[in-house]
ZAMARGU-4260 file (C-alpha; in steps of 0.2 Angstrom, whole numbers, plus 5000, padded with zeros to 4 digits):
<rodrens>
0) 5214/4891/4997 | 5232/4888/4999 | 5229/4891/5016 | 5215/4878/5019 | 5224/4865/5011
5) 5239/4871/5022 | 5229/4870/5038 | 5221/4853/5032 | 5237/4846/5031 | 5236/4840/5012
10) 5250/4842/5002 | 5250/4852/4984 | 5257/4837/4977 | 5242/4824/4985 | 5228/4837/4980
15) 5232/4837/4963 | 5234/4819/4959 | 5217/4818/4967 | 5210/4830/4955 | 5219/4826/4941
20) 5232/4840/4935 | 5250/4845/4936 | 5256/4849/4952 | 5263/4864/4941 | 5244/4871/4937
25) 5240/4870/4956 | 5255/4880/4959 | 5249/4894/4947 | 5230/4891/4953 | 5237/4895/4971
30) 5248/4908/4967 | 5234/4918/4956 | 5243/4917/4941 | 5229/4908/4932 | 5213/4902/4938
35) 5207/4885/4935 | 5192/4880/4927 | 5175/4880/4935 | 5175/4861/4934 | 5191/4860/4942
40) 5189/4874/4954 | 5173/4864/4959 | 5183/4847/4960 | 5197/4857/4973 | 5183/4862/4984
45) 5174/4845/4985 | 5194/4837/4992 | 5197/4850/5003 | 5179/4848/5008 | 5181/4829/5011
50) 5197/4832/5021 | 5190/4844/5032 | 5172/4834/5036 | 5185/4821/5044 | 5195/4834/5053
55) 5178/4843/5058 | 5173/4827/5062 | 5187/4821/5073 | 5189/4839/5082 | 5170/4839/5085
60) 5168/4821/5090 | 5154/4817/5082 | 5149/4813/5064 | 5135/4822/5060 | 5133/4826/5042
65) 5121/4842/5043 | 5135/4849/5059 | 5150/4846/5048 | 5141/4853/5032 | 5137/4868/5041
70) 5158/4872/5049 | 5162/4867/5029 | 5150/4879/5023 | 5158/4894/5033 | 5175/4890/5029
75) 5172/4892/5012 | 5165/4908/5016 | 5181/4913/5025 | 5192/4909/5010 | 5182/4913/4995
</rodrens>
């Protein structure tokens, strides 16, 4: 996910204020020295998600939620 969030432009430091942890846990979280909590793993994706529907969105040109939701749906398949 490091790379996603990477490629997405968001900073470690943004992403975690957002979800609500120490930039330190996402540092482990991304560095596989722990895993977070379903919850919060839940909480990373729905971010990253809503960053990359307006990137999707912007690249693509349109806003179509069921277009976006389906280039969301295989990125996460990528880095899962």
């Amino acid at each position: 996910m490091t790379q996603l969030r990477k490629l997405l432009s968001v900073k470690r430091k943004d992403l975690a204020l957002e979800i609500g942890i120490p930039e330190k846990t996402l540092e482990l979280w991304e560095g596989g020295k722990e895993q977070p909590p379903s919850l919060h793993s839940a909480l990373w994706k729905i971010k990253l998600g809503s960053h990359l529907d307006k990137q999707i969105s912007t690249f693509l040109g349109i806003e179509d939620n069921e277009v976006t939701s389906k280039y969301w749906a295989l990125i996460w398949e990528l880095v899962d």
